[in-house]
C-alpha positions, 0 to 999 in steps of 0.5 A, spaced: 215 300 485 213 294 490 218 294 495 219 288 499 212 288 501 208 281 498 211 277 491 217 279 488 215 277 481 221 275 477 217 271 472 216 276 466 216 283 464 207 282 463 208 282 470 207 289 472 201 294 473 199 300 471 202 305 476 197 311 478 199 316 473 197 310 467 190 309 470 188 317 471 190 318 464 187 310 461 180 314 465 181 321 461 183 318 455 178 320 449 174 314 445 170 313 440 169 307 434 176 304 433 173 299 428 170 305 424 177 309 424 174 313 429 178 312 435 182 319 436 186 316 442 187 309 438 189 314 431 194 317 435 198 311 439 198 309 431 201 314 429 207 315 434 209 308 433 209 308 426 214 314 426 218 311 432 218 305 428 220 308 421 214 305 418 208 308 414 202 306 418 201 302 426 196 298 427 194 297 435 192 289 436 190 286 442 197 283 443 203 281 441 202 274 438 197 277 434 202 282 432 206 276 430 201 271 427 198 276 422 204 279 419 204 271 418 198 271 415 199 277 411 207 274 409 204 268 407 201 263 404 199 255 406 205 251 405 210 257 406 216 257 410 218 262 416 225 261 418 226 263 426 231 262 431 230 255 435 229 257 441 224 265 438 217 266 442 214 265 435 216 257 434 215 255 441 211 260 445 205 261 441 201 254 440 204 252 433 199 259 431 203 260 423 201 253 422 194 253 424 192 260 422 197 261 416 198 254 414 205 256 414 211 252 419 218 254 421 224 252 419 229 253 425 236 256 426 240 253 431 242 260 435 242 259 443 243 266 443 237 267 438 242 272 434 244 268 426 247 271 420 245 272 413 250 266 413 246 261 417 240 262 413 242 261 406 243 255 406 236 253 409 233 258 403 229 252 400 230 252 391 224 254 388 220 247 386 214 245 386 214 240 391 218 244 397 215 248 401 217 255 400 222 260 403 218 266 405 219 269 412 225 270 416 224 272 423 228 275 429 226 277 436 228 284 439 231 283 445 232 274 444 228 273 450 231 265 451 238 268 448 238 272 455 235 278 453 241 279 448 240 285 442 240 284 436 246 289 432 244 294 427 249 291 421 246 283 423 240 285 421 242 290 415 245 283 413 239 279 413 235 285 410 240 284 404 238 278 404 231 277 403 230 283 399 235 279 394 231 273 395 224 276 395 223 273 402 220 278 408 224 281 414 219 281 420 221 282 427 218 281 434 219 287 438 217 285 444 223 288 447 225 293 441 225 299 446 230 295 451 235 294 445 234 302 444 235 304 451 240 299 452 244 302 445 242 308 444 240 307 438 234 309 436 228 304 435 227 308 427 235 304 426 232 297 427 224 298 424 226 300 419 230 295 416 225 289 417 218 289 412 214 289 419 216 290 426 211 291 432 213 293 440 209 290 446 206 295 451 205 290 457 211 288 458 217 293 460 212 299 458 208 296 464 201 298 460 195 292 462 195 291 454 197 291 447 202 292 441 203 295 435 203 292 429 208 297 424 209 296 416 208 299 409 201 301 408 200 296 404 202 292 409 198 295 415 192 294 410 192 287 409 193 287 417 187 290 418 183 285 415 185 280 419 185 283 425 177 283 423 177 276 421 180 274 428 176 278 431 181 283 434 177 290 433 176 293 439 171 299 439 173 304 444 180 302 445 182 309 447 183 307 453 188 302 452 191 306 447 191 312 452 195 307 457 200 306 450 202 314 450 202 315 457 208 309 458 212 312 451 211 318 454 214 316 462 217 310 462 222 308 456 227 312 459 226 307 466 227 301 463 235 302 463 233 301 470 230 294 469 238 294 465 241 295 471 237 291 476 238 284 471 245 286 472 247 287 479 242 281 480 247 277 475 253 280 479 250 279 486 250 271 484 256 269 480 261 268 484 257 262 487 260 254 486 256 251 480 252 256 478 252 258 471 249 266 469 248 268 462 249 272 459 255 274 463 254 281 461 252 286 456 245 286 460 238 288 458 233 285 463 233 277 462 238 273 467 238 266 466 241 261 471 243 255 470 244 250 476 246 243 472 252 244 477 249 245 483 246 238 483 238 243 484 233 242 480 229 248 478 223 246 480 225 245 487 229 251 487 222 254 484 218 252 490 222 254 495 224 262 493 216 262 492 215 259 499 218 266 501 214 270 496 219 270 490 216 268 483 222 265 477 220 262 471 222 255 470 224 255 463 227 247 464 229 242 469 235 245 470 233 252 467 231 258 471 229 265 467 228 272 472 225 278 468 226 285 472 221 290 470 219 296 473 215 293 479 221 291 482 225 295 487 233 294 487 231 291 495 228 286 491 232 284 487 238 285 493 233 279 498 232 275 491 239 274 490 242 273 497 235 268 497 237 264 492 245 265 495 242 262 501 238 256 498 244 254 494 249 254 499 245 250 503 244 244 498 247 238 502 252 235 496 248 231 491 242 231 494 239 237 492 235 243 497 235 242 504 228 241 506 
């Protein structure tokens, strides 16, 4: 934890680092040639994540994205149809890389909370023609990172599943924050996985590793991803050192995440009684807060650079939007300064005038 010494960063979950137990177990891991299959450490981080997940194999790649654009390229083919929330992480937050890599593009679901039914899916199910892009994939993202870090219910995703497997279209799922939503629910990761035809979890954001995600699926499907983790140069050689970062934080720091939950929680509670100020979600907290200020006349810019002038770092999601993301470098004093920081700035903006300076 970082105290109140130096940069409060509220910008993202990737933001934290190794601890001191990670490092020392990064320094004994055991390597060989993961390209070669020869990797123990790499070999058993697979295998865990594909138990945790209820699949049959994992597959570790050097990032999450690359976790989503393969499955892409696994699922599809050019001129293909990924159907997504409008505000998910694949469609806007990786550089157009379904239809530049796999040809494929989105067709995107209006959801603000990044959470849709089977319902509001049907009807954009392309009817099989020669001239229509074919509906192939429908995507969701655990927890929806613009959605306010809200969790997707067990039987939303069940319903989606029955979908696609009546229509021959694949369920993939982002899992950045899968093990958010587990912690969050109690529900066991094995009871989302398992209803998609892919899903992956990252191992640098919440789970604080400097590296990675893991890719799970059906053999056949782990397979074909291995191809194109080749063929976009992701093989690794000795990756047991970052593998062995991903035991650790599944063995350590999963359980700690409910304090993440708890940190969103009282920072929300800390700053929604202030005029104008609008915080979402209202409750029901992982570790996403979104503050809106387009009633207290601040832009988020502004409002951005002045916290960062008193060493505390948000993401600017809009000209009016602010995303704050705890993690486990940041202490409950942390988020107790942030707030009354921002309480501070707010309640000293002249009306209609924006910050004081």
């Amino acid at each position: 934890m970082t105290g109140t010494v130096g940069l409060i960063d509220l910008r993202s979950d990737t933001a934290t680092r190794p601890s001191q137990g990670m490092r020392q177990a990064i320094a004994r891991a055991e390597v060989g040639d993961e390209q070669r299959g020869e990797d123990p450490t790499t070999l058993a981080l697979e295998a865990r994540v594909a138990k945790l997940l209820g699949h049959e194999k994992a597959l570790f790649l050097p990032s999450g994205t690359m976790c989503n654009q393969i499955s892409f390229l696994v699922h599809c083919r050019p001129g293909d149809e990924v159907i997504c929330a409008a505000n998910a992480h694949v469609f806007g937050s990786e550089a157009a890389g379904a239809a530049a890599l796999a040809g494929a593009q989105f067709r995107p679901v209006h959801a603000p909370t990044g959470i849709f039914s089977a319902a509001d899916v049907e009807p954009l199910l392309r009817a099989p023609r020669h001239r229509s892009p074919r509906s192939r994939v429908v995507t969701i993202e655990q927890t929806t990172n613009r959605g306010g870090g809200r969790v997707w219910p067990v039987a939303a995703i069940a319903e989606l599943a029955g979908l696609t497997r009546q229509t021959g279209l694949a369920l993939h799922m982002d899992g950045a924050r899968l093990l958010n939503a587990s912690v969050a629910t109690g529900i066991a990761p094995a009871d989302f996985g398992a209803l998609c035809d892919s899903v992956w979890i990252d191992l640098s954001k919440g789970l604080g590793c400097p590296f990675g995600g893991v890719l799970a699926g059906p053999a056949e499907f782990i397979d074909e991803a291995l191809i194109w983790k080749h063929r976009l140069g992701g093989a690794m050689r000795q990756s047991g050192i970052m593998a062995a970062a991903g035991l650790y934080a599944l063995d350590h720091n999963v359980d700690r995440l409910a304090e993440d939950h708890e940190n969103a929680a009282r920072f929300a509670q800390r700053l929604k009684a202030i005029p104008g100020l609008g915080v979402d979600p209202a409750d029901s907290f992982t570790n996403i807060v979104f503050l809106r200020l387009e009633n207290t006349g601040i832009r988020a810019n502004d409002l951005a650079k002045r916290l960062s002038a008193h060493g505390v770092a948000v993401n600017v999601e809009g000209p009016v939007t602010i995303r704050i993301v705890t993690h486990h470098d940041v202490s409950r004093a942390d988020i107790d300064r942030a707030a009354d920081l921002i309480a501070d700035l707010i309640a000293g903006a002249a009306p209609g005038k924006g910050l004081a300076t």
